[in-house]
N, C-alpha and C positions, 0 to 999 in steps of 0.2 A: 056184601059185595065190596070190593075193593075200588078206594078211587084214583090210587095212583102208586108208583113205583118211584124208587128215587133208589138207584144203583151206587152204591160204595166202591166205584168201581177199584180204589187203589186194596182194600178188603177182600174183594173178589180176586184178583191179581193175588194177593199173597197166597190166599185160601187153593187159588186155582194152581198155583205151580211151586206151590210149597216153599214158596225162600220168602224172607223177613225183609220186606223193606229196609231195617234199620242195621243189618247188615250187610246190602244189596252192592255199598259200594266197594268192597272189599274182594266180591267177582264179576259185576255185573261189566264194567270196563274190561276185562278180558273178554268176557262171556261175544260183546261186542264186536272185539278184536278179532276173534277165532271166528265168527260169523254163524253163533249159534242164536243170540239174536240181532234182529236190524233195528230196533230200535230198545233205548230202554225201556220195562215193561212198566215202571214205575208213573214217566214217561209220557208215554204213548203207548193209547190202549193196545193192548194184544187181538188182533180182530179172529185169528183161528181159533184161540184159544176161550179166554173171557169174552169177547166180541161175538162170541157164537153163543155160550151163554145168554147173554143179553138179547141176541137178535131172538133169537127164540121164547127168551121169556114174554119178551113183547110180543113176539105173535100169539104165542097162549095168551098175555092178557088181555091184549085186546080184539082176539076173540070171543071173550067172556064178557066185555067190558066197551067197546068201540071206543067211549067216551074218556079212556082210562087217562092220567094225566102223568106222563110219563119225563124222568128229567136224571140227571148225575149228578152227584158229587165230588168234589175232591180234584188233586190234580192233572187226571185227566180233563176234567171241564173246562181247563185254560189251555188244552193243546189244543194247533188249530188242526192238527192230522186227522187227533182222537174227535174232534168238532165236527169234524168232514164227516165220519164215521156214525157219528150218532145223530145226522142230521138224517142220513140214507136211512136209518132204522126209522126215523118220523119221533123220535123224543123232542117234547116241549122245551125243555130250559137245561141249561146247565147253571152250576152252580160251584165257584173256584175260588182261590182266597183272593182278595180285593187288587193286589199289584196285577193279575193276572186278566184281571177282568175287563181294561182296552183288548190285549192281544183276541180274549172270547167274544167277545163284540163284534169285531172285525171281521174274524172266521166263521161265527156264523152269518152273519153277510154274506160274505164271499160265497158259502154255503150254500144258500137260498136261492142268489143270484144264477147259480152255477145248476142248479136243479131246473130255476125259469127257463133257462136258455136249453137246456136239455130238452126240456119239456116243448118247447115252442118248434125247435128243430124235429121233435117226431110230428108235432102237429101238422108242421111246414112237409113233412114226407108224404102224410097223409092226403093232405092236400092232393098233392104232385101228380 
């Protein structure tokens, strides 16, 4: 039995839509431009894409697993968008390079906070 996942998400992103990060800058600012995508994928995770990946492997895992301990790597961890993102899926931790690591902090924060108050206002409905 497995006890945790930890997503490569900038790996998953190459693997997923086939371009090289390390060539990424050479069309990705067009790519931008012409409005093929909105943000860079590099970036900020891809949610239709990789992001759909991910939500579902999580739901497969931890229907196998409830307890599973689930988390990212890499430069998505320090977006606060991609943060937002993977907070909604319910992953434990991210994990991003060190300069990056106030702006993750923060976002998941904001994050959590932003869940509470969601949370309380259906409460407050239900009440009503």
């Amino acid at each position: 039995l497995c006890n945790f996942f930890s997503y490569g998400t900038n790996d998953l992103t190459q693997m997923t839509m086939g371009i090289s990060r390390d060539d990424s800058n050479g069309f990705i600012p067009k790519y931008l431009e012409i409005g093929i995508f909105d943000d860079d994928p590099f970036q900020t995770i891809d949610e239709e894409g990789v992001g759909f990946m991910v939500k579902h492997s999580v739901e497969y895992g931890r229907s196998v697993n409830p307890n599973i301990s689930l988390s990212v790597c890499g430069e998505h961890g320090g977006d606060p968008k991609s943060i937002a993102f993977f907070d909604k899926l319910g992953l434990n931790y991210v994990s991003c390079s060190p300069y990056r690591v106030p702006v993750a902090r923060l976002a998941a924060g904001q994050a959590r906070v932003r869940a509470r108050m969601a949370a309380a206002k259906e409460e407050e409905k239900k009440q009503a």
